[in-house]
C-alpha positions in Angstrom: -26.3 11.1 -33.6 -30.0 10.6 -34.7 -29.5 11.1 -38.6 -26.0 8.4 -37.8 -29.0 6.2 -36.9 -31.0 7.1 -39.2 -28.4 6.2 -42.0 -27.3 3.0 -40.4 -31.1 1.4 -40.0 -31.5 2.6 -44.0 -28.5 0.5 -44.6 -29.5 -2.5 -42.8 -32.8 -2.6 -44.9 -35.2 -1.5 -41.9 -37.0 1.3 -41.1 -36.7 3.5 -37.7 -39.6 2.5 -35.6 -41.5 5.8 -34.2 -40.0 7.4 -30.8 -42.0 6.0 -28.0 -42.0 2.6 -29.6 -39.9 -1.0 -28.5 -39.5 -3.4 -31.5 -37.5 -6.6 -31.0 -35.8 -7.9 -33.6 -32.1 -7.9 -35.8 -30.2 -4.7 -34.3 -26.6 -3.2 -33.6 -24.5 -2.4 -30.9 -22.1 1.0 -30.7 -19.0 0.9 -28.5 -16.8 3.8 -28.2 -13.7 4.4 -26.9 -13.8 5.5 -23.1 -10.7 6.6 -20.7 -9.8 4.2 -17.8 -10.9 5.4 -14.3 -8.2 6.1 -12.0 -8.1 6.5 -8.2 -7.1 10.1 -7.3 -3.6 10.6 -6.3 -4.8 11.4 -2.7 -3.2 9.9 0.5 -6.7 9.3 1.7 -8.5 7.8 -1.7 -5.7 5.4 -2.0 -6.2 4.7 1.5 -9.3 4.1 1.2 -9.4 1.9 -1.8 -5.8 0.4 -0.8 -5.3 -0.5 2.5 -9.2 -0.8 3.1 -10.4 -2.4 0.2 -7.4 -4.4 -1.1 -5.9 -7.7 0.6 -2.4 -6.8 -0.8 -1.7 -3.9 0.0 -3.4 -4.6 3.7 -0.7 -7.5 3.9 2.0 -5.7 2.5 1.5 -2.2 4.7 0.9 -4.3 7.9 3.4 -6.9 7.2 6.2 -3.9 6.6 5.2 -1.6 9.5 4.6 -4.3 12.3 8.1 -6.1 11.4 10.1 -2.7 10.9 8.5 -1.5 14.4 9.8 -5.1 15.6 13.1 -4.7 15.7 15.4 -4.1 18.4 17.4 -1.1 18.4 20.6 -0.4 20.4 22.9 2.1 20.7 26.7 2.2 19.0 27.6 5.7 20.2 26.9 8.1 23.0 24.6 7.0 26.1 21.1 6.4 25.0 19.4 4.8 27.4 17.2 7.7 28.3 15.9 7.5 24.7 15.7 4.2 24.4 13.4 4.6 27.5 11.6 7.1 25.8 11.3 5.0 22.8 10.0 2.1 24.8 6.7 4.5 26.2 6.7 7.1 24.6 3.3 8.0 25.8 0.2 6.8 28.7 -1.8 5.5 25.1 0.5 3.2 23.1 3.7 1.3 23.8 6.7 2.4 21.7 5.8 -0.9 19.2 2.3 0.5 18.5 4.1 4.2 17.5 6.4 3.0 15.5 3.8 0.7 13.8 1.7 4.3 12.9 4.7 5.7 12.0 5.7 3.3 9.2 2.1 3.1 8.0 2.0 6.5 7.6 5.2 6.6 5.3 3.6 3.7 3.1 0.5 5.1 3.0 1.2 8.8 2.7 4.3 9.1 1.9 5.2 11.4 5.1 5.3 10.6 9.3 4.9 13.4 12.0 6.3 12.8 15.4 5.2 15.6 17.8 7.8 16.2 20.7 5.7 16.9 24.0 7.8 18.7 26.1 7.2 20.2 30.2 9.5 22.8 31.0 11.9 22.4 28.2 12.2 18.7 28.8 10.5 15.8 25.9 8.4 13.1 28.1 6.8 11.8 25.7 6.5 11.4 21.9 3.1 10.8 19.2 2.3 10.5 16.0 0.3 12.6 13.5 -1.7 12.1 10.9 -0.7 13.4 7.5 -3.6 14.6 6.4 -5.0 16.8 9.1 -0.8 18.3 9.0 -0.3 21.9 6.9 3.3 22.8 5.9 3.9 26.4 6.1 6.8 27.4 4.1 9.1 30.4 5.2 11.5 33.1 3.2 13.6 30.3 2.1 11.1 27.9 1.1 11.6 25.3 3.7 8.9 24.7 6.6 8.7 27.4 9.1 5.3 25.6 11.0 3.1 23.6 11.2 -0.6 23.4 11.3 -2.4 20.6 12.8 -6.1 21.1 12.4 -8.7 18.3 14.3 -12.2 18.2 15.3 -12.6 22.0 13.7 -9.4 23.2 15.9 -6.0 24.0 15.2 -2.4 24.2 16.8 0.5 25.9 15.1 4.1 24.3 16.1 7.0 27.0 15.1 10.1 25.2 14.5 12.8 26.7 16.7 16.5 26.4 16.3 18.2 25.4 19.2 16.1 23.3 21.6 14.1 20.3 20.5 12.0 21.5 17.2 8.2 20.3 18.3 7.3 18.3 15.0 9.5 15.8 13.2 8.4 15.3 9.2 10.1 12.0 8.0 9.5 11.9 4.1 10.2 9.2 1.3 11.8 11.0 -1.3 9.4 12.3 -3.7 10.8 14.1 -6.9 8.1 16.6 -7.5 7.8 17.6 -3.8 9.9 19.2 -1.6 7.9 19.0 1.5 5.6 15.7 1.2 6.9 12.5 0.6 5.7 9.9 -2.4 4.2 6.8 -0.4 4.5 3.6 -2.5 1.0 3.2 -2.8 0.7 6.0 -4.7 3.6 4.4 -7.6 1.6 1.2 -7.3 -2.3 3.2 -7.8 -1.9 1.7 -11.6 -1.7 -2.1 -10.5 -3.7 -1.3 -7.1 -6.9 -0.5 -9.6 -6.4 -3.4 -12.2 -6.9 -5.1 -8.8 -9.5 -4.1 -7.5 -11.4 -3.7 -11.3 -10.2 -7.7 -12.0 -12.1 -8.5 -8.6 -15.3 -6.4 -9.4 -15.4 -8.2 -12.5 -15.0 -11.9 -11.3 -17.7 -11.0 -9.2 -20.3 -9.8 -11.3 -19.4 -12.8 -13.5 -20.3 -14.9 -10.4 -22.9 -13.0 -10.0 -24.5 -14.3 -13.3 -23.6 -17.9 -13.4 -20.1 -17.2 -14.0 -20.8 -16.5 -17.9 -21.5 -13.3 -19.8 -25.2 -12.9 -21.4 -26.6 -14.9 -23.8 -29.0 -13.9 -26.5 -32.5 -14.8 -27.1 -33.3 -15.6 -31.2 -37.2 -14.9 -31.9 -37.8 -16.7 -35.0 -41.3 -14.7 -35.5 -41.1 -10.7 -36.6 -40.9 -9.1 -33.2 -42.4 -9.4 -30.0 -44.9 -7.2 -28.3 -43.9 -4.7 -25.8 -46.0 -6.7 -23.3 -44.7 -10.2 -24.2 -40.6 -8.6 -24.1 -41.3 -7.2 -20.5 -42.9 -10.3 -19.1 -39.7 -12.2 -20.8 -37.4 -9.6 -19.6 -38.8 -9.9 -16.2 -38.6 -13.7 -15.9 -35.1 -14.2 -16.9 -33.7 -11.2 -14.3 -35.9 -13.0 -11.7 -35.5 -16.7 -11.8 -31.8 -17.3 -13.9 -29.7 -14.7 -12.5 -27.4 -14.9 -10.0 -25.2 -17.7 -8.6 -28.2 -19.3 -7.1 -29.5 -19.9 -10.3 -26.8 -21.5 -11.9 -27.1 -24.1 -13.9 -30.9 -23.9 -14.1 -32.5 -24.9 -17.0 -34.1 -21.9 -19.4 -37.7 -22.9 -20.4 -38.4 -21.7 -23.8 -41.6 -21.0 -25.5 -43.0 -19.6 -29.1 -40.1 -19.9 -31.4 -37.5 -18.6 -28.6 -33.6 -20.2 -29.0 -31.5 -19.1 -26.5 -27.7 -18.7 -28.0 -25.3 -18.5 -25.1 -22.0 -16.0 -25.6 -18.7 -16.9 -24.3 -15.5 -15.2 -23.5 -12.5 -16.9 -24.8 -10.4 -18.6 -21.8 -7.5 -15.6 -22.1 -10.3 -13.1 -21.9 -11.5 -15.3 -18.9 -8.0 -15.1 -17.5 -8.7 -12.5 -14.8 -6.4 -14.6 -12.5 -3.3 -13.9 -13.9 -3.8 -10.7 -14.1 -4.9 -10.0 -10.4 -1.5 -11.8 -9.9 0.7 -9.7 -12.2 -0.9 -6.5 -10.5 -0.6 -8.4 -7.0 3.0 -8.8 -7.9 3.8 -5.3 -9.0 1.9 -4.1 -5.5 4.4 -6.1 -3.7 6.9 -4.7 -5.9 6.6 -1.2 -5.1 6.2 -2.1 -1.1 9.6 -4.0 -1.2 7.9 -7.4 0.0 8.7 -10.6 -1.9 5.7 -11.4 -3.8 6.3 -15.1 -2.0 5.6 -14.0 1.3 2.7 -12.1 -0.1 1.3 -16.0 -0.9 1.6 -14.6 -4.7 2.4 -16.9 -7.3 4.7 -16.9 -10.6 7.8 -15.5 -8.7 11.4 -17.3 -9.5 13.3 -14.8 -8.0 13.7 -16.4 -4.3 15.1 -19.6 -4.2 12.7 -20.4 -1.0 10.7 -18.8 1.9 14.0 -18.0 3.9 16.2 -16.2 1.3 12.6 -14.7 0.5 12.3 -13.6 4.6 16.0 -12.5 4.4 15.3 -10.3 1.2 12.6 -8.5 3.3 15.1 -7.0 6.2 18.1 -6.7 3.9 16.1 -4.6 1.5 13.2 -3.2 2.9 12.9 -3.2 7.1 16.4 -2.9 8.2 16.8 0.4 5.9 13.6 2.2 6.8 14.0 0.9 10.4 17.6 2.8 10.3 17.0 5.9 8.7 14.1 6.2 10.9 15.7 5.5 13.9 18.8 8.1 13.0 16.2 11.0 11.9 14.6 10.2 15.6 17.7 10.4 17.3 19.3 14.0 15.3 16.1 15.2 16.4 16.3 14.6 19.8 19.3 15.5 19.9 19.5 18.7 22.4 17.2 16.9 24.8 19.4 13.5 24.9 23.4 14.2 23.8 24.7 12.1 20.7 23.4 9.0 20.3 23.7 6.7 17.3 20.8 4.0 17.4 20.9 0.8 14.6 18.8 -2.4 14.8 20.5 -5.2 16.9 20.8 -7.7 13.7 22.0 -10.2 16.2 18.1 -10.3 17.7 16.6 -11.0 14.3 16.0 -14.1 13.6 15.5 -14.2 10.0 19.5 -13.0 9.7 20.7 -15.9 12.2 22.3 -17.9 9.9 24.4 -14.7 7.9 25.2 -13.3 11.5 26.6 -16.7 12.7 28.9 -17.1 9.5 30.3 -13.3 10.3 30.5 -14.2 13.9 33.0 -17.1 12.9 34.8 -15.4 10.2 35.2 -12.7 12.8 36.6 -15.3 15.6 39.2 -17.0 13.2 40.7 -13.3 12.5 43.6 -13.6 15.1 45.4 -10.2 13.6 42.2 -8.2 15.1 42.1 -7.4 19.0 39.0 -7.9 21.1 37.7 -5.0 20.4 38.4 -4.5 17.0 36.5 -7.7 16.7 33.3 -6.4 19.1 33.5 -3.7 16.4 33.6 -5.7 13.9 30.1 -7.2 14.8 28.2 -4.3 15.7 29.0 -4.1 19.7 31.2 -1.4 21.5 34.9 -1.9 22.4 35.1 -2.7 26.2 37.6 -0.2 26.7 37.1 3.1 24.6 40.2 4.9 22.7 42.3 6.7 24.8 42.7 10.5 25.1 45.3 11.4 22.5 46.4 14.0 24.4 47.3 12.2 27.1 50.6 11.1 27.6 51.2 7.4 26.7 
């Protein structure tokens, strides 16, 4: 590097001034290539810098877990009112809301839930959650999970899973293509757009920070100043025209100084947009409507309420499902068969689509009662008879 120096102030007609030395005057700038810095692909970084640091994905995390652990669930098959209890207090800390609330964070956070089965005498009486990160899969012969190890506060407890009874720990994943144990959250496909985010704010900010404008340059029109004379300059301009106090404050010039402001173009200035296409591709990966997100620039939804219906067909009604069915298969030896979907005739958002099936339903006069309760979600009043009865 020194003799690349050396050959570029030779070419600009100049000598090198001595080491130890500050001269002022014509110079150069190097830039060189650098690599972007990413977030590491951790549950707890992207936490961290996600949920913690980034209004999105706050919204989009809470707006998905606390609607999803919203909605009503009801029985189609089987007797499940004992779980449903369960469901409703599942233990003496949190309602059965608040749990399932953890439990959906957890999946868009970290990609994986743990429900731990508390069990007296061979019977569950209550249910909570873990957290992911503190959880160790240990892997048996076949390469599935054989335990698991939950280490807190320096202490840990190994649950074997047993065949038979209820197994202690439920592990709900997202499917993850790398990974057959851990799920991949969608925080971790939107980590690309998550730090554009965040770097687009850091930047608007220390923009604000200087009156809203990059640096400007101060001309000398004399050879050079003294090293004295370029502190005391140096020193005045950090201290009374930085900052967003000091904006707009006029620059007092003395001895042949000319101040030459720079200026980014308006597309380089154009951070906006940009927090809004990462914003959108956030939203994207969370399965929220960028429009209920308060994002701009999205067509797709004519208005809020096809945007709100988008939300449960695509995104809370699915995960609400799957997570209810994995509950129930689990607790299966504990509470008999029981089949458990939302109640889509409680949700609001789906009145109007629910209404329109409940006429079309009503006008069908070939279907009996309750081929029409089925029809719409609900038992039949009078189950099947035993075919091997006699008729």
């Amino acid at each position: 590097m020194p003799k690349l120096l050396d050959r570029l102030v030779r070419a600009a007609g100049r000598p090198r001034p001595p080491l130890g030395t500050k001269a002022v005057g014509p110079g150069f700038a190097l830039y060189a290539d650098c690599s972007p810095t990413w977030t590491a692909r951790d549950p707890t970084s992207l936490a961290r810098v996600g949920y913690q640091r980034n209004p999105v994905v706050y919204r989009a995390v809470r707006l998905v877990a606390e609607s999803a652990a919203s909605l009503p669930l009801t029985p189609v098959s089987g007797e499940g009112q004992d779980l449903l209890s369960l469901l409703a207090r599942p233990n003496l800390r949190e309602t059965g809301t608040q749990l399932l609330e953890t439990l959906y964070a957890d999946l868009m956070l970290a990609g994986t839930a743990y429900l731990e089965a508390v069990s007296i005498e061979g019977r569950v009486v209550g249910l909570q959650t873990l957290r992911p990160e503190r959880v160790q899969v240990l892997t048996g012969a076949d390469g599935w999970p054989a335990a698991y190890v939950y280490t807190v506060g320096g202490r840990s407890r190994r649950f074997d899973l047993s065949e038979g009874a209820v197994s202690p720990i439920l592990a709900l994943t997202l499917f993850h293509p790398g990974d057959d144990h851990r799920g991949l959250a969608p925080i971790e496909a939107a980590a690309a757009a998550l730090d554009i985010h965040n770097a687009a704010g850091a930047w608007n900010k220390a923009l604000l920070d200087n009156a809203a404008r990059p640096s400007g340059a101060l001309v000398f029109a004399g050879a050079s100043l003294s090293e004295a004379q370029f502190d005391r300059l140096k020193g005045e301009l950090e201290a009374n025209y930085q900052g967003a106090g000091n904006a707009g404050r006029p620059l007092l010039l003395e001895g042949g100084l000319d101040w030459k402001p720079l200026a980014l173009s308006p597309r380089d200035m154009d951070f906006v947009e940009a927090k809004n296409a990462a914003a959108r591709e956030i939203a994207l990966a969370f399965g929220v409507p960028p429009l209920l997100l308060g994002l701009p620039g999205d067509s797709t939804h004519a208005n809020y309420a096809e945007a709100n219906r988008a939300l449960y067909r695509q995104t809370l009604i699915p995960l609400a499902r799957r997570t209810a069915q994995a509950i129930a298969n689990w607790l299966e030896p504990a509470f008999g068969t029981v089949e458990l979907e939302p109640d889509l005739d409680r949700i609001e958002a789906l009145a109007s689509e629910r209404e329109s099936l409940w006429r079309r339903v009503q006008a069908a006069d070939f279907l009996s009662r309750d081929e029409k309760r089925e029809a719409v979600g609900y038992l039949p009043d009078h189950p099947d008879p035993d075919p091997s009865s006699p008729v």
